[in-house]
N, C-alpha and C positions, 0 to 999 in steps of 0.2 A: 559475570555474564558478558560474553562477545558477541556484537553483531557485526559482518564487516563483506563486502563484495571479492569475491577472489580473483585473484591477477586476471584469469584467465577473462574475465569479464571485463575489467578494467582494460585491457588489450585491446579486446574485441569492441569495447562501443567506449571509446575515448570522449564521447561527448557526455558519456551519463553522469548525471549530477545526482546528489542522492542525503537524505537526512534520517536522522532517527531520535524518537523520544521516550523514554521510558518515565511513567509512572505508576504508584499504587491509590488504593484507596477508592477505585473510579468505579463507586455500585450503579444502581439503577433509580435509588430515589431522590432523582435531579429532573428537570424538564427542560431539557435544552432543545425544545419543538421550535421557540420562538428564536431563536439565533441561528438555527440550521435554515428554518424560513428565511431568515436575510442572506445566508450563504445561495439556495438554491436557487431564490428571484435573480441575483446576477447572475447565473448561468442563464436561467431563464431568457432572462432580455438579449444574454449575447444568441441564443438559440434563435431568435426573434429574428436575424439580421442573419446568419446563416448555422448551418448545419454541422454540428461533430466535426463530419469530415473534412469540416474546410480547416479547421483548428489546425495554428503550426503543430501545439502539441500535440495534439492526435496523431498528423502529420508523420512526425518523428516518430512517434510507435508504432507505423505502421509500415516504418521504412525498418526497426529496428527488427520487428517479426518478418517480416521479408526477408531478413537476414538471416536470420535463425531457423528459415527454412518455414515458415509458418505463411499459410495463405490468412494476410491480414485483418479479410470481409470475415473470415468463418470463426479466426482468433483473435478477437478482442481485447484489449489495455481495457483494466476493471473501471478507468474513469471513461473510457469510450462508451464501456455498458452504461453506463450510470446517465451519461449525459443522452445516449439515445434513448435508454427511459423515459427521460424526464421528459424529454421531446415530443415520445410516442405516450405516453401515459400521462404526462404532467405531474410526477410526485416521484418519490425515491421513497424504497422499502423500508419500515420500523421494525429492527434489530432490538437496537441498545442505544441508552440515551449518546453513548460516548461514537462508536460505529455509525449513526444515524448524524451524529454532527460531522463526521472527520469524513460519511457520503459528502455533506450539503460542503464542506471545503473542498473535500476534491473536486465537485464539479463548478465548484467555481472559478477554482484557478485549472483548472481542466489535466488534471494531473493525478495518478494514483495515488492512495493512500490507505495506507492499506496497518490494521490494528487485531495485533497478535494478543493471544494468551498466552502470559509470561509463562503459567504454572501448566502449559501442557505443552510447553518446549522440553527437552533434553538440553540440560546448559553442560558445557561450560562454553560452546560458541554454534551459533546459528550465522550460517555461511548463504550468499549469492553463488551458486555453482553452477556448472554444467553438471548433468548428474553422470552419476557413474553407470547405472540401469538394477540397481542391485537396490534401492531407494524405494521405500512406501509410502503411499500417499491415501489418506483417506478422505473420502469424498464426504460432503453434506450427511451424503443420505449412508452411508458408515459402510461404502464397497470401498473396499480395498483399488490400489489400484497404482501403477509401476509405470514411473515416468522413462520416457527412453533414452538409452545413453544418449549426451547429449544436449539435450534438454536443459534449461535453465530453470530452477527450481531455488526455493529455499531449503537447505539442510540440514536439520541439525546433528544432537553428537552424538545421537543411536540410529544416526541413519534416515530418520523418518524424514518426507518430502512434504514442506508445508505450504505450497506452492503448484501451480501447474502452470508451463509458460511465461516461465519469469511474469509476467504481473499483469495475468489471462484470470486463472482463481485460486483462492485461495486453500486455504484446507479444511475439512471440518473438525478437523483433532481442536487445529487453535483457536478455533473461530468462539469470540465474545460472545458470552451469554450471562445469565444470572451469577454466576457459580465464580463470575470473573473478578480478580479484586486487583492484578497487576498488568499492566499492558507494555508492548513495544508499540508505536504504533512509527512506520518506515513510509516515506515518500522520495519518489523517485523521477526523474525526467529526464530526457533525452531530448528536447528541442534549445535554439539559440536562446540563450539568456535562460535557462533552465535555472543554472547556481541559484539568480537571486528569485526564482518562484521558488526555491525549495526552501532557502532561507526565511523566503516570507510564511510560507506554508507550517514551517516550524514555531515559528513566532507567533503566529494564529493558535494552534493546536494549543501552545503552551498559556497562551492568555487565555483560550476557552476553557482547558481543565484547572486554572486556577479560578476564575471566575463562579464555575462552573461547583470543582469540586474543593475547594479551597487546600489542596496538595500542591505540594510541591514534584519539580517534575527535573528529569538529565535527560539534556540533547544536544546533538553535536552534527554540524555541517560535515559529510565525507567528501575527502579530495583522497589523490593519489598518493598525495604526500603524508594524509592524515586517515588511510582508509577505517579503522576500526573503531567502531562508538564501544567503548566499557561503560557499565552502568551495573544499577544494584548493590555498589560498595559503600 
């Protein structure tokens, strides 16, 4: 199995830095409430002092959907949702013990992260693309639904869109649930000094699901030089 960003992306946002981990094993009968709590309280406090929107990294996603033709306010970075949540409601949604912690990480290093189901990808490679417009994407709620040429998406190798606006939302095909037993889970940023929050972000994830699930897990920092994580061998 391949994960890897394609040129055409790598061209277009040269600042993005980007990680990936794969593991198995990650059920539901673990309580990671109380670790996601210490992730969320430091968002918390930095929210205390200002707003999402001041965030460099928000920032940066917001210059990048600009880019990409996307009015910023109305399409959101899945960590921008998370942290205005938390802001406006005070709590972040319970998913999945693994999805509910890799929330309370992203908003704390304020950065998406975002955790696929292995076993409802098309393998043999799930690509960062512009779409082609020929791509299906299924929503939450199980509408169909055809991302525009264009479009940055995740893709994989029958075509299906597991993504909407590069890292606006995700899909419901992949989306973690009971039924889940292997994960990708992908973090991504675009602002100054991003590499080393992806690095860190990785290193977090990978000491929670051992901690956590006592598995073992493959990840790999993505550069230019090194874009494609293999895993699953």
């Amino acid at each position: 199995m391949r994960f890897r960003h394609a040129e055409a992306i790598r061209t277009g946002f040269p600042e993005l830095a980007a990680g990936a981990l794969y593991a198995g094993g990650v059920g539901t009968a673990v309580d990671t409430g109380p670790r996601a709590a210490e992730y969320t309280a430091r968002a918390a406090a930095r929210l205390a002092h200002a707003t999402e929107g001041e965030f460099p990294e928000v920032l940066a996603w917001r210059r990048a959907f600009t880019r990409m033709g996307l009015k910023p306010t109305q399409y959101r970075s899945a960590s921008e949702s998370l942290l205005r949540r938390l802001r406006k409601v005070g709590s972040l949604p319970r998913i999945h013990p693994l999805v509910d912690l890799c929330n309370a990480i992203s908003v704390a290093y304020a950065v998406p992260v975002a955790v696929l189901d292995v076993d409802r990808i098309a393998w043999p490679l799930l690509e960062v693309r512009p779409a082609a417009g020929d791509e299906t994407y299924t929503a939450f709620g199980g509408a169909l639904e055809q991302p525009a040429p264009g479009e940055v998406t995740f893709v994989d190798s029958a075509g299906r869109a597991h993504a909407r606006r590069w890292t606006h939302r995700q899909s419901g095909l992949s989306a973690v649930g009971a039924h889940t037993g292997r994960v990708l889970v992908v973090t991504e940023a675009v602002h100054d000094g991003g590499a080393e929050v992806v690095a860190e972000v990785l290193k977090t994830v990978e000491e929670e699901v051992a901690a956590h699930w006592g598995v073992a897990t493959q990840s790999a920092v993505l550069a230019p030089d090194a874009p494609e994580f293999v895993f699953g061998v």
